[in-house]
N, C-alpha and C positions, 0 to 999 in steps of 0.2 A: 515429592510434592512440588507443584509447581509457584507456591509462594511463599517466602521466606518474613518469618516478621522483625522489623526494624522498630525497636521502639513500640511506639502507637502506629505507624504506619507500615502499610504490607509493601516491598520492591519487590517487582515480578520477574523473577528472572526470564531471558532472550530464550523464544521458543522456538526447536527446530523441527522441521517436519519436511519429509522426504514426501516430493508429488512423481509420478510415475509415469503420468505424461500430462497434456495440455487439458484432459478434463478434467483432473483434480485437481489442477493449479488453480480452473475457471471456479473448482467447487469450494475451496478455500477462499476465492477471491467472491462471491458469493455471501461466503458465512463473513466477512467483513463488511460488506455492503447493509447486509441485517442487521449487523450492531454498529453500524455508522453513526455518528450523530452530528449534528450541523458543526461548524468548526473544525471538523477531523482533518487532520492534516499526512496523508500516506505517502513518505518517502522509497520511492521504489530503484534501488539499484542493484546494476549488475551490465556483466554482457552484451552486447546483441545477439538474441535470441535465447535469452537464457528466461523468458516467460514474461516478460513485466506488462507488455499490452495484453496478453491473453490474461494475467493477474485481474488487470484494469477492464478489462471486459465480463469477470465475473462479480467483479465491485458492483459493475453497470446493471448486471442481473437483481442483487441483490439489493437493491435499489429502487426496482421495480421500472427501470428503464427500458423503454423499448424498442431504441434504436440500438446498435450496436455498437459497441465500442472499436474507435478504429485508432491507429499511432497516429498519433497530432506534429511526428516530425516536421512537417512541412509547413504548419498552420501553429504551430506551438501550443495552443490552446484547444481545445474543444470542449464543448459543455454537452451536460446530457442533463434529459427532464427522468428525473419518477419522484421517492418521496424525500429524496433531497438533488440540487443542483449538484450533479459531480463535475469538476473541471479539471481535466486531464491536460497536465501541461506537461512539456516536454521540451526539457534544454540541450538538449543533442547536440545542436546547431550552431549553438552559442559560445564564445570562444574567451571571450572577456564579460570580468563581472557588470562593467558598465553597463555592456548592452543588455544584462541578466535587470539592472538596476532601475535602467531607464523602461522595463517592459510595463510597470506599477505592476507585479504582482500582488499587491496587498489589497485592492482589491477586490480579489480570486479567494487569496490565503483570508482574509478577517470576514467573510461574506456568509450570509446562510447556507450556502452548500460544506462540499465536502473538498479539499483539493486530493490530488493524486499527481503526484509530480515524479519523472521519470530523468535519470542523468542529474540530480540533485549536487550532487558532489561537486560540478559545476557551479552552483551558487548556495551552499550550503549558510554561507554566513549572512543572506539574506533573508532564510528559510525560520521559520518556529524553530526556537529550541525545543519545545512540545513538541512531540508528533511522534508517530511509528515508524521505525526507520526498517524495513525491510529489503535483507538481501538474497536477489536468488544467483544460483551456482550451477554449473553445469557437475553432475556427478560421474568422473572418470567409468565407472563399472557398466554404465549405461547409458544409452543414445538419447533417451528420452526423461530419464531421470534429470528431477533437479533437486537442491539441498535449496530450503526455503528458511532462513533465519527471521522469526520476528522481534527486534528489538524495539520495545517501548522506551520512550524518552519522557518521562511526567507521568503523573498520577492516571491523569485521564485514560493514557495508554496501557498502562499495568492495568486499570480495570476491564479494559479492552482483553486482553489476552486474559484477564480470569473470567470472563464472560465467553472465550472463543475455547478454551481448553474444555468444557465439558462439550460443546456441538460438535466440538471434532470426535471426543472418545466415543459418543453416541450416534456416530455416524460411519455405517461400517465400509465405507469408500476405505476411512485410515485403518492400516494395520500399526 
């Protein structure tokens, strides 16, 4: 089972799920954009190239966004319109927390949209303690495989993954 009860309240344990290549990443990243809600704060790390802008791109779907989502490396930010603002930041670049400090994330972070932030780890202690910390892995056995860990951090997040766990089992994409 995937929630464990504490007391009066449920902690959900970190959910892992194997994508097998770039459209099931995009279709996971989709089914979070669904249950999105204003506030949501997605921490995406890992790699380069281990999925995180195509993750962020099926956010953008799910969303009901109609541009495409592209890596904000170079621009750090980017925003997209559907039925919430997603703002896709991206500290790659960034080297010291200052310049992470002085960028006013907050914002982005405390705003009616959604953030999506990429290389987090770089300014984590700026970031929500709330938030969904998501890690993707490259899986040695294959090229295209990745290991997609979702770890919720708060309430809000645990409700997120018991909301996400039945659309995946009812979705024959996951085996």
């Amino acid at each position: 089972m995937l929630a464990i009860e504490v007391g009066s309240t449920f902690e959900v344990k970190p959910l892992k799920i194997n994508s097998y290549d770039s459209e099931q990443t995009q279709l996971l990243g989709s089914h979070l954009g669904k249950l999105a809600q204003k506030g949501d704060v997605f921490l995406l790390m890992g790699d380069l190239g281990t999925g995180k802008t195509c993750l962020t791109q099926g956010i953008t779907q799910g969303l009901g966004a109609k541009e495409p989502a592209l890596s904000p490396s170079f621009v750090i930010v980017r925003q997209y319109h559907g039925r919430l603002p997603l703002y896709h930041i991206d500290l790659y670049r960034l080297d010291h927390i200052e310049e992470i400090a002085n960028l006013g994330l907050d914002e982005y972070l405390y705003s009616d949209g959604i953030c999506v932030v990429e290389w987090p780890e770089k300014g984590l202690q700026l970031l929500p303690e709330s938030n969904l910390l998501i890690k993707l892995s490259y899986a040695p056995e294959c090229e295209t495989k990745r290991i997609i860990h979702l770890e919720p951090k708060g309430e809000r997040y645990s409700e997120l993954i018991r909301q996400l766990k039945p659309a995946l089992d009812t979705d024959r994409t996951w085996n």
